[in-house]
N, C-alpha and C positions, 0 to 999 in steps of 0.2 A: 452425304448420307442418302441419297436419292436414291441409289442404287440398292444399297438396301432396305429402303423404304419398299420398291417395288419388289426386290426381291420377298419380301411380305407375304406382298399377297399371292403368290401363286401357289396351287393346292399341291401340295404332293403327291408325285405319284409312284406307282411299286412297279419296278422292272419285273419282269417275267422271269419266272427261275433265279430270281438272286435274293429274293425274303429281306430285303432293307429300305424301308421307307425312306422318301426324301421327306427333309426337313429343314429349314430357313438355316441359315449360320451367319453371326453377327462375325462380323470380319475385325469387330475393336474389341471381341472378350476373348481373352487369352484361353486357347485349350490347355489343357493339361499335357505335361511332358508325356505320359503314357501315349495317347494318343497318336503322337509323333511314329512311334515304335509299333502300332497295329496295323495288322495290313487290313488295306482298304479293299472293297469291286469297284471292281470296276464301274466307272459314271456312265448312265448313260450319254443317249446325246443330248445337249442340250444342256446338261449341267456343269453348273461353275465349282470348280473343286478351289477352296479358300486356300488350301494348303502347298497345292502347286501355283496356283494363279495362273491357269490355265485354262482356257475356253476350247468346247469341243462347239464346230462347227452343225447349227439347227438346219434341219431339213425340215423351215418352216416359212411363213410367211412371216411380213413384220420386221423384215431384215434391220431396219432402219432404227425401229426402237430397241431390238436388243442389242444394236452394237453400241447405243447410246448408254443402254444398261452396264452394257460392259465396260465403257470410257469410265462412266463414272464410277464402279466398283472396284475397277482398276488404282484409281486416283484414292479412294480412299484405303486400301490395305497399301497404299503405300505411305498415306499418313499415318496410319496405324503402326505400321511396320518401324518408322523412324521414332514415334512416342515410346516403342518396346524396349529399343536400342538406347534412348537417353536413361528410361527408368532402371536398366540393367549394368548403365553405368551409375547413376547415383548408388545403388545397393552396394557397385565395388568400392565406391570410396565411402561405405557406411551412412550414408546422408538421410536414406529411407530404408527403415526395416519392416516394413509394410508389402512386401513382395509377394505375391500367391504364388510363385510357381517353387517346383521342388527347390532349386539350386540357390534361391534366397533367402528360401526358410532357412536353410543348413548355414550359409554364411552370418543372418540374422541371431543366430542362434552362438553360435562361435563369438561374436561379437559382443553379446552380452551377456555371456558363460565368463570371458574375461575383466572385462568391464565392472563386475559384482561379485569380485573373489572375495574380498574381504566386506564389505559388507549387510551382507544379512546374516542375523543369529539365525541358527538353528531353531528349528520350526516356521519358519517363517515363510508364508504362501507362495510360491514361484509355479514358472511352469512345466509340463511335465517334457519339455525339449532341454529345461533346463537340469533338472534330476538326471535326466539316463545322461547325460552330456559332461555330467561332475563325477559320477558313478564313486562316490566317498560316503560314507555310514559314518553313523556317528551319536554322540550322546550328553549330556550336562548331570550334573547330581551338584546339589549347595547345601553346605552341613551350618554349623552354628558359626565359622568363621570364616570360610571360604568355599569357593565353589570348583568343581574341576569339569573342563571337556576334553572327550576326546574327540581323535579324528582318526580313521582307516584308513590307509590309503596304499593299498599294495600289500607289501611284505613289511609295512611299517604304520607305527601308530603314533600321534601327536598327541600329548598331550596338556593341556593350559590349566595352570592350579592361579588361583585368581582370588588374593584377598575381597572380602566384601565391604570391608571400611571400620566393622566395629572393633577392632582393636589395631594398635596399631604393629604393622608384620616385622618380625622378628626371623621368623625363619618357615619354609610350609614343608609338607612331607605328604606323600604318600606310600601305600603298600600290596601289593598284588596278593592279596590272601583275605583270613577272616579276622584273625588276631596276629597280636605285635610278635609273639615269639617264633623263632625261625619263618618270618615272610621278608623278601626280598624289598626294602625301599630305598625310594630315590628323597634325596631332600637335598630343599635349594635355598638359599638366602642371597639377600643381594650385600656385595661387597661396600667401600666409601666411595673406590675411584669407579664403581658405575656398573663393574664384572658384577658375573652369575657365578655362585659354586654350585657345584652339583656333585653331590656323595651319597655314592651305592653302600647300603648299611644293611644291617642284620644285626638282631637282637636277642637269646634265648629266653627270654621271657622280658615283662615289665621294669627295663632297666636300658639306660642307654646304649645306642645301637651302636656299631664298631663299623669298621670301615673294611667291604667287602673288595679281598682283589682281583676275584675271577667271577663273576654276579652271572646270573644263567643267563640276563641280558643287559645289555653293555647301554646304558641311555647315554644320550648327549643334549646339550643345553643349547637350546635355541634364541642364542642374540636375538635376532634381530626381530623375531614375533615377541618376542617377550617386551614389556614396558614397564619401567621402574617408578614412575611418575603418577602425581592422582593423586586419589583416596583409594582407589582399587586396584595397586598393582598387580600385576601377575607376570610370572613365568612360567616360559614352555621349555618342553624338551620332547625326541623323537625316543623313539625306543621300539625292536626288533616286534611285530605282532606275535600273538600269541594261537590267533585263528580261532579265538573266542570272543563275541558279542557283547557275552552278559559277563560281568568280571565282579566277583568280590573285590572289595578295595580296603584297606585301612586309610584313614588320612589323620594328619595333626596341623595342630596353629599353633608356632610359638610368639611372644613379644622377644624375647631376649634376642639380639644379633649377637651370633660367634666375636663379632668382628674381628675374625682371622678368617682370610682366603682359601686356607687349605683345607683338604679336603676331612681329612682325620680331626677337625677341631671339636672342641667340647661344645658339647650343644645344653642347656639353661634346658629344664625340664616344661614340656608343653602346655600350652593354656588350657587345651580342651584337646579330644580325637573322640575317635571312636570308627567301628565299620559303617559300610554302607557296601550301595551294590552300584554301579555304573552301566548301563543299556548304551551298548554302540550298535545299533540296529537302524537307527530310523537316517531313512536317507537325507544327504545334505543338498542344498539350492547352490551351493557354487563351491568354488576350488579351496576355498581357503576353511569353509566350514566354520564353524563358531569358533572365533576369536577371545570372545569375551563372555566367557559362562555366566558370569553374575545380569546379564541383561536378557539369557535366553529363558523366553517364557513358559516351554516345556521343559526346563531343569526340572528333574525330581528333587524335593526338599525333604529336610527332617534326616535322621538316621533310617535307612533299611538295615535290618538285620538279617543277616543270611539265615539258613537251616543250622541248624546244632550241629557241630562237630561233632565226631564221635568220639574224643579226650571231652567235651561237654558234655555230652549226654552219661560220662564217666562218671564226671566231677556231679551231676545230678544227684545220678543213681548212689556214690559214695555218700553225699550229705544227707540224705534220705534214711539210709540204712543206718549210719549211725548216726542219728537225730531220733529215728525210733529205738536203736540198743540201748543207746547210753540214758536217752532223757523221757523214756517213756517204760520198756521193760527192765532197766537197773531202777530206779523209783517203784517202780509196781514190788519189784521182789519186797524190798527194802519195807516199802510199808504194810507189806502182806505181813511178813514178820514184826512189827512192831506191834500191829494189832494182835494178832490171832495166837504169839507164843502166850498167852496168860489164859489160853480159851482150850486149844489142843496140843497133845505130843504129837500131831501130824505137821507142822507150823514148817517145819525144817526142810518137808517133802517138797512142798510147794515153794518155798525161797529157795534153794537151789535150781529146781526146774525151770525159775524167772532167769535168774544169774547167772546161769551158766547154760541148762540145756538150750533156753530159747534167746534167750542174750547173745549167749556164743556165737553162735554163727551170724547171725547180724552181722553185731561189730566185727566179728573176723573179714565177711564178704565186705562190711564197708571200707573197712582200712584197705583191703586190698586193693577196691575199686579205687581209691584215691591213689596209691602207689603207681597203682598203671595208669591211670589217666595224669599221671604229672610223667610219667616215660613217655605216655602216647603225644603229649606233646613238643616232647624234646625237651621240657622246661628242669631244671638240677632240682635235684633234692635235697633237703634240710636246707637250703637257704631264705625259709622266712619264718618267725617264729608258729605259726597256723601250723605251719608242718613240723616245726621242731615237737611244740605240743602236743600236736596229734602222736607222733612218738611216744613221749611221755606218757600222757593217759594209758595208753594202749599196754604201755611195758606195767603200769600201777593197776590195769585193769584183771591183767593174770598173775598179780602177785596178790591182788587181794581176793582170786582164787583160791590159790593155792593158803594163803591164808586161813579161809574159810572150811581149808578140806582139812587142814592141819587144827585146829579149835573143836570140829569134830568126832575127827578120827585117833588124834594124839592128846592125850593130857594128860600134863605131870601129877606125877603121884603126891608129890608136896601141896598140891592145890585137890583140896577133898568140900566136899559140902557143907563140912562144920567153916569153913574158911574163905577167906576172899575170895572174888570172881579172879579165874588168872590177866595177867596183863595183855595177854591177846586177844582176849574176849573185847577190850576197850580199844586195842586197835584195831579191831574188824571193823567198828562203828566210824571210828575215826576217816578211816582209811573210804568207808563207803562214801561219806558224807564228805570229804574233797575231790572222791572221782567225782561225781554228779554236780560238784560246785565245778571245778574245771570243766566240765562239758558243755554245762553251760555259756561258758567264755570260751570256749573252743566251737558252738554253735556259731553264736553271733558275730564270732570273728570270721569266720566261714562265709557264711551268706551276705556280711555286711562289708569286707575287704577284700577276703582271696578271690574272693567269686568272678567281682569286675577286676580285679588282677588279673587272674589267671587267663579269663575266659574273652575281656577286651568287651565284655556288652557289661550294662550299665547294674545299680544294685538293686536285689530283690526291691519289691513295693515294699510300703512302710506296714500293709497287713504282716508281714513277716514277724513284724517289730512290735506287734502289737500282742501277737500270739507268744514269741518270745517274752515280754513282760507278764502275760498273764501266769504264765506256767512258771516262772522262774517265782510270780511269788507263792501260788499256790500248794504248790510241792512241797517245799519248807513250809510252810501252815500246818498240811497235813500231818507232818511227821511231828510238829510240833502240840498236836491237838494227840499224838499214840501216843506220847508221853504220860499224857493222865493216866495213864494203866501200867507206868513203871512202879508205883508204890504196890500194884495186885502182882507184879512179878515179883521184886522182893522179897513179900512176902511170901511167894511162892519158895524161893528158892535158899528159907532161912530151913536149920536143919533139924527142926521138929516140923517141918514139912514137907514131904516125899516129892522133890522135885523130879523132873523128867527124865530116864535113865538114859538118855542118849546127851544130855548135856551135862552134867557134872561126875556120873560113875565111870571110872577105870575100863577098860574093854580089857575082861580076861586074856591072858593068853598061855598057850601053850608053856 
């Protein structure tokens, strides 16, 4: 190191017309590969160029000590030279990944791009040679009994459904949508002798899925990442991407095993499911990507629920409308008239106008809206009793219309005012006072069964439940408290007392 000791201390000087300072160079610190590739000016004279190792001849005195300068400068870039050459063999046979210069980093990096394919989970700090070097996206979500990841990779996605231990697995599922009916899933259980099934299914509503034979995409079951063993098995399978990130997912957890291999077998109804959403966005630290969902610490947990469908925001807007026709404006009509027939002959104006003009179209637009939102889902009709009843009501809702227009507008001439009320008069009552009882059990069964049927998210809050009980006894109180003014009606309508002409007299006619 003499030589570049004295190389030290000498000042730099600037050539004339060439604008680059001289400046000392250590002959044992590796330049940069760029370096290599710039062109240089020419040295003056006098100066040691490191790079060729080449001495230009001084036109000076002193002959003696610079060529000692130069023995010894000589000798050390050749020690240096051979230290370069061992350490660029260590880096080829892996032994040092500690290399500065370009061509090491990239092998350094190759090396423990393979090295750590399977494992680090997802999310887990690396570095950023190791990110662009995996170039894989990817994501975790963990529901109440299993957790699922994906992985991207290309024109294909992996993904790992991974029991989390609290029950023991039976069979897992997932589903590329927001609800069970008509979404394409894959479910997998594991066999005795050690096999994976894997069956493409389809389901049109909340009922066991059938075995699809043309699926829009075709998954396969991945042996060998999959492991049966544990408390937290899991299996994987690949399946064609979709060129979507963010994916609505269904998933389910059964306990019961098929234990049949094939693929078409009866599946035991699921412990728990429900939606969620799955994020394949965040990049992965190495080739294999999250193996094992249930250990990755950025797994999203709980259910995500997507945005409302538009057959959900149907099924809303249907419950809605008729929740207000049936259990808020058929009750209004009803008690407006129990009260106020003993007060006015107007009593009649305003109970149809509840009933029919402002009722009508309610319940009409509701029933519709349910109609179409069980089409817009693809889900059949008339197959649960909610829907059968809804029928019902509906077809009792304009016959006891039509009822009311016929008590009216028509009456027998054998029924006169000296004489009983007619028997239609006691089935309009009748007939009121069990739509509004079924509506009520056509509410509750609605918001508290079809809702998470139909819709695959969970049931109204127990406020529902609470508003429902209050009303349901309320209503009946009231009409029970108009009663006290049936003895003033009555007496109204005995025949030394001029009862109302539009309820007990004959309508002239021609």
């Amino acid at each position: 190191m003499t030589g570049l000791s004295l190389l030290g201390t000498t000042r730099s000087k600037r050539v004339p017309n060439e604008g680059v300072p001289l400046s000392p160079v250590s002959p044992c610190v590796k330049r940069p590969p760029q370096a290599q590739h710039l062109p240089h000016p020419r040295p003056p004279s006098g100066y040691i160029d490191p790079g060729q190792r080449k001495f230009s001849t001084p036109n000076r005195p002193h002959l003696l000590l610079l060529n000692t300068m130069r023995l010894g400068l000589s000798l050390t870039l050749g020690l240096c030279s051979l230290a370069l050459v061992g350490a660029r063999g260590r880096d080829a046979r892996g032994g040092d990944d500690h290399g500065s210069d370009g061509d090491s980093d990239d092998d350094g990096n190759t090396s423990g791009m393979n090295g750590n394919s399977t494992s680090n989970p997802t999310g887990i700090a690396s570095t950023t040679s190791s990110n662009s070097s995996s170039g894989l996206m990817g994501g975790s979500v963990c529901t109440t009994y299993l957790c699922i990841s994906g992985v991207m990779n290309g024109s294909t996605t992996t993904y790992t459904l991974q029991s989390n231990g609290k029950a023991e697995l039976g069979w897992m599922a997932m589903g590329f949508g927001s609800t069970m009916a008509n979404t394409p899933m894959v479910i997998m259980w594991p066999n005795s002798d050690g096999s994976i099934t894997l069956s493409q299914r389809m389901a049109p509503a909340e009922v066991m899925p059938t075995v699809v034979a043309n699926p829009p995409r075709v998954a396969t079951a991945d042996p060998s990442a999959s492991d049966l063993t544990g408390s937290t098995p899991k299996m994987t399978f690949t399946i064609p991407s979709d060129g979507s990130t963010s994916q609505n997912i269904i998933w389910a957890f059964g306990t019961t095993n098929p234990n049949d291999a094939a693929v078409d077998a009866t599946l035991v109804q699921h412990l728990d499911s429900g939606p969620t959403r799955i994020d394949l966005s965040q990049p992965l630290n190495n080739t294999g990507g999250n193996q094992n969902p249930v250990t990755d610490p950025n797994a999203i947990t709980g259910s995500v629920f997507p945005p409302l469908q538009p057959f959900q925001k149907m099924i809303i807007a249907h419950a809605l409308l008729c929740t207000i026709g049936f259990l808020i404006l058929l009750p209004a009509g009803g008690l407006l008239a129990r009260y106020s027939r003993t007060f006015t002959n107007s009593w009649f104006t305003g109970h149809w106008i509840f009933q029919f003009g402002l009722a009508g179209p309610v319940i009409v637009a509701g029933v519709g809206l349910g109609i179409g939102a069980v089409a817009k889902a693809g889900a059949p009709h008339l197959n649960d009793d909610h829907k059968r009843w809804g029928v019902a009501i509906f077809v009792l809702y304009f016959a006891q219309l039509a009822l009311g227009a016929i008590i009216h507008w028509i009456k027998p001439t054998s029924w006169t005012v000296g004489k009983r009320r007619p028997l239609q008069n006691y089935l309009h009552a009748v007939f009121g006072i069990l739509i509004i009882g079924l509506a009520f059990y056509q509410v509750r069964s609605g918001y508290h069964s079809e809702w998470p049927a139909t819709s695959g998210r969970p049931p109204i809050s127990n406020a529902a439940n609470i508003v429902w009980y209050v009303w349901v006894v309320l209503v009946p109180v009231l009409y029970i408290a108009g009663l006290a003014f049936l003895p003033r009606q009555l007496r109204q309508e005995r025949p030394h007392k001029r009862a109302p002409s539009d309820e007990f007299t004959m309508r002239e006619r021609d």
